[in-house]
DRENSE-352697 format. One line per field, with one value per residue: x negated, y, z of N, C-alpha, C in turn. Coordinates in pm, 1 decimal. Layout:
<nodes>
n.c1 <- (X, ...)
n.c2 <- (Y, ...)
n.c3 <- (Z, ...)
ca.c1 <- (X, ...)
ca.c2 <- (Y, ...)
ca.c3 <- (Z, ...)
c.c1 <- (X, ...)
c.c2 <- (Y, ...)
c.c3 <- (Z, ...)
</nodes>
This chain:
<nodes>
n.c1 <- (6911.6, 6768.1, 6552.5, 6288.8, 6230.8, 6027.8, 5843.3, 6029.2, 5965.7, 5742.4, 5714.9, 5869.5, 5692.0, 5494.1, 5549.6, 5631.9, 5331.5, 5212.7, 5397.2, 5276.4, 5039.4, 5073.9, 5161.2, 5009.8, 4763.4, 4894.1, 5025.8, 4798.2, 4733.8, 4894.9, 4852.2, 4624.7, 4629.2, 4825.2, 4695.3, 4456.4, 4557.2, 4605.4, 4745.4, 4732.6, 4963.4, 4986.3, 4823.0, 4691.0, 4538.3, 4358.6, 4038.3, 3906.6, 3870.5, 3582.0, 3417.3, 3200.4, 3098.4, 3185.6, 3084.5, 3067.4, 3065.4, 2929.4, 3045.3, 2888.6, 2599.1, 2343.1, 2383.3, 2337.5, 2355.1, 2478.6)
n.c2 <- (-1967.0, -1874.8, -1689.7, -1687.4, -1504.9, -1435.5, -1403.0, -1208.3, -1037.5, -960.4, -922.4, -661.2, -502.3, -470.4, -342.9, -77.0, -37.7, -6.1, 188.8, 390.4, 407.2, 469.3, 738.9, 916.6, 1021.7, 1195.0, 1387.2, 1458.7, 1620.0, 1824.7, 1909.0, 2021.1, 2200.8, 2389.3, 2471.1, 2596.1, 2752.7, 2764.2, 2831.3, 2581.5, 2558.7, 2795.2, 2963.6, 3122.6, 3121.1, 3108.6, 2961.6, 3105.6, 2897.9, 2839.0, 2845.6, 2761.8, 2549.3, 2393.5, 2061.6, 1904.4, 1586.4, 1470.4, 1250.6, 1175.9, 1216.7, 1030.1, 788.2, 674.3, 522.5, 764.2)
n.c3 <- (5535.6, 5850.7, 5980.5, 6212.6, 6532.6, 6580.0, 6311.8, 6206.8, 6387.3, 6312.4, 6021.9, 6066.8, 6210.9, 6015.9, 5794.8, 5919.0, 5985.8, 5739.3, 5625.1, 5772.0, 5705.2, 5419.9, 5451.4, 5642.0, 5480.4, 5332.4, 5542.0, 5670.8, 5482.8, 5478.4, 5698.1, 5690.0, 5544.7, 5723.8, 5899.9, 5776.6, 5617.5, 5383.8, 5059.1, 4798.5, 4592.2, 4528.5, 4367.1, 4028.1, 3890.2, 3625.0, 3468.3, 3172.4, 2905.0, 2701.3, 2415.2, 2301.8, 2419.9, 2402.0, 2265.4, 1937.9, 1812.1, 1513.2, 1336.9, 1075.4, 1051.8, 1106.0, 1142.5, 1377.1, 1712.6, 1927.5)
ca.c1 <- (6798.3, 6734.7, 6377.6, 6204.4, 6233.6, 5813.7, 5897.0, 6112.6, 5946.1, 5562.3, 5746.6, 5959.1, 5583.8, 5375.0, 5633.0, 5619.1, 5217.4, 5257.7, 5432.6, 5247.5, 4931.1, 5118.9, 5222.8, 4906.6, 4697.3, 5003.0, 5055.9, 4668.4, 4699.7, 4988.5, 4837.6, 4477.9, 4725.9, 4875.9, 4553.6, 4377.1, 4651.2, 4570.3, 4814.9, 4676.3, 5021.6, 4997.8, 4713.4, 4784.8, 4424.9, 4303.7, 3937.8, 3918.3, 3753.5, 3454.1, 3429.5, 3051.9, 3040.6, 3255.4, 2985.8, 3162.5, 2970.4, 2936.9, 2988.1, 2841.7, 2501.3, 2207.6, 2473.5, 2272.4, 2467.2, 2449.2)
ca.c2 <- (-2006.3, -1796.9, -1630.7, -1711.4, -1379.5, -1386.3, -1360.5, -1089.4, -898.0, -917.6, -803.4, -522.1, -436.6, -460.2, -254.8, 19.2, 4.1, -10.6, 324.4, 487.0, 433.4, 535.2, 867.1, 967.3, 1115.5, 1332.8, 1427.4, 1514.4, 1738.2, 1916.3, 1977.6, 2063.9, 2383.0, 2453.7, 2487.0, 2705.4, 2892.1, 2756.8, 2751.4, 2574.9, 2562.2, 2968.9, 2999.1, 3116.8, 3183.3, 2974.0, 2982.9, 3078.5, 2815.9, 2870.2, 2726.3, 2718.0, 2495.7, 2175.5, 2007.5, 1788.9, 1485.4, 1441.1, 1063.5, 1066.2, 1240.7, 956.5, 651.0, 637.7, 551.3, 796.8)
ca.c3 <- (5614.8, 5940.1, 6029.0, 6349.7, 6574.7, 6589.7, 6212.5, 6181.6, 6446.8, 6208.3, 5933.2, 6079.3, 6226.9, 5867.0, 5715.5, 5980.4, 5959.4, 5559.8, 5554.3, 5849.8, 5657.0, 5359.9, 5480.8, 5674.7, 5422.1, 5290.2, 5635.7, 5736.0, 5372.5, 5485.5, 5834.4, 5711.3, 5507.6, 5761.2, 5988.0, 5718.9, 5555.0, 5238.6, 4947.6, 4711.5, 4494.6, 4478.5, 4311.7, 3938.6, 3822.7, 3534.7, 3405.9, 3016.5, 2772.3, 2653.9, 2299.9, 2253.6, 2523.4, 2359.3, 2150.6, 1866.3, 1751.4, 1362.5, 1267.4, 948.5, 1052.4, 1054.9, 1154.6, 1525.3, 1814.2, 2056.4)
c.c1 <- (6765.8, 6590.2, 6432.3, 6270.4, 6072.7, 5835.2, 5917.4, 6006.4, 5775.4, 5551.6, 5767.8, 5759.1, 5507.6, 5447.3, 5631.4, 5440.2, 5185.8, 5293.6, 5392.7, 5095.2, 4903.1, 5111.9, 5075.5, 4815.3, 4764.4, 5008.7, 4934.5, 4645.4, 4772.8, 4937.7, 4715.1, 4552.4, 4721.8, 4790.4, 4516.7, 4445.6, 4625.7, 4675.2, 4808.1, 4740.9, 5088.0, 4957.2, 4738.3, 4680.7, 4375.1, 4149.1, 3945.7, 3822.8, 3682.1, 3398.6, 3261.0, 3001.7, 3092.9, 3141.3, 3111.6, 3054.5, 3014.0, 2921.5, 2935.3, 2688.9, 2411.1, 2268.2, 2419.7, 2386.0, 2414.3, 2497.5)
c.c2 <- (-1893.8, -1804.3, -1631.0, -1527.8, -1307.3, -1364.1, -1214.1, -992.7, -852.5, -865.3, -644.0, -471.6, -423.9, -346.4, -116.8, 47.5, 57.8, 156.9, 448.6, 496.7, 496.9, 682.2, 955.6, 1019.3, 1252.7, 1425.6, 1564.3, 1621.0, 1843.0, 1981.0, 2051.4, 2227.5, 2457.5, 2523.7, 2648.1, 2794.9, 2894.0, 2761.8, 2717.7, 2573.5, 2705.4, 3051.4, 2953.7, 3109.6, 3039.1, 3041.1, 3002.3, 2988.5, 2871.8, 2777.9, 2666.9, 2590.9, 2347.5, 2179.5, 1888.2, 1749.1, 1497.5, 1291.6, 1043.3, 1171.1, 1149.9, 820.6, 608.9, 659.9, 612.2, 799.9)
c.c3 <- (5712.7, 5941.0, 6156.5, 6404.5, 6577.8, 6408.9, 6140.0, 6257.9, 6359.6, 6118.8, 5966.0, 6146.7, 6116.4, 5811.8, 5757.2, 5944.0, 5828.1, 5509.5, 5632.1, 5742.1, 5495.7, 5334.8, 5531.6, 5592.6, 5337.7, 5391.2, 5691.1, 5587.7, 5403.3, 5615.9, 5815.3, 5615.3, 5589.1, 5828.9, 5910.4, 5680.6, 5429.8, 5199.6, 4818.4, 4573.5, 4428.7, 4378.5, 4165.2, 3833.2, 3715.0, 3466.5, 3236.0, 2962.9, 2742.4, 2549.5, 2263.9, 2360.6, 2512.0, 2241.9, 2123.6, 1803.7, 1579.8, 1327.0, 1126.9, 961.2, 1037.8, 1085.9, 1321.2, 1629.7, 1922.1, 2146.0)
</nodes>
């Protein structure tokens, strides 16, 4: 079964929009880097835990759902 050429040509255009709108926020991340001089996959620093600061629930305290 052949496609129309108005067809073909709405696809071959969705497909192009499809992967321009795709690509564009990868693009505008890699350019807003390059701009600042960030690298944000350099950076090695990790915050330490801080244990007093995880609260753990007790399920068999008064049976209340909190």
């Amino acid at each position: 079964m052949k496609m129309e050429k108005a067809t073909k040509d709405r696809i071959a255009r969705n497909v192009l929009l499809s992967l321009f709108i795709y690509v564009l926020p990868i693009a505008l991340m890699f350019a807003t880097f390059l701009i600042s001089g960030e690298r944000p996959w350099l950076k090695k620093t990790t915050k330490p835990v801080n244990d007093k600061s995880i609260i753990i629930k007790n399920n068999t305290s008064n049976g209340g759902n909190d």
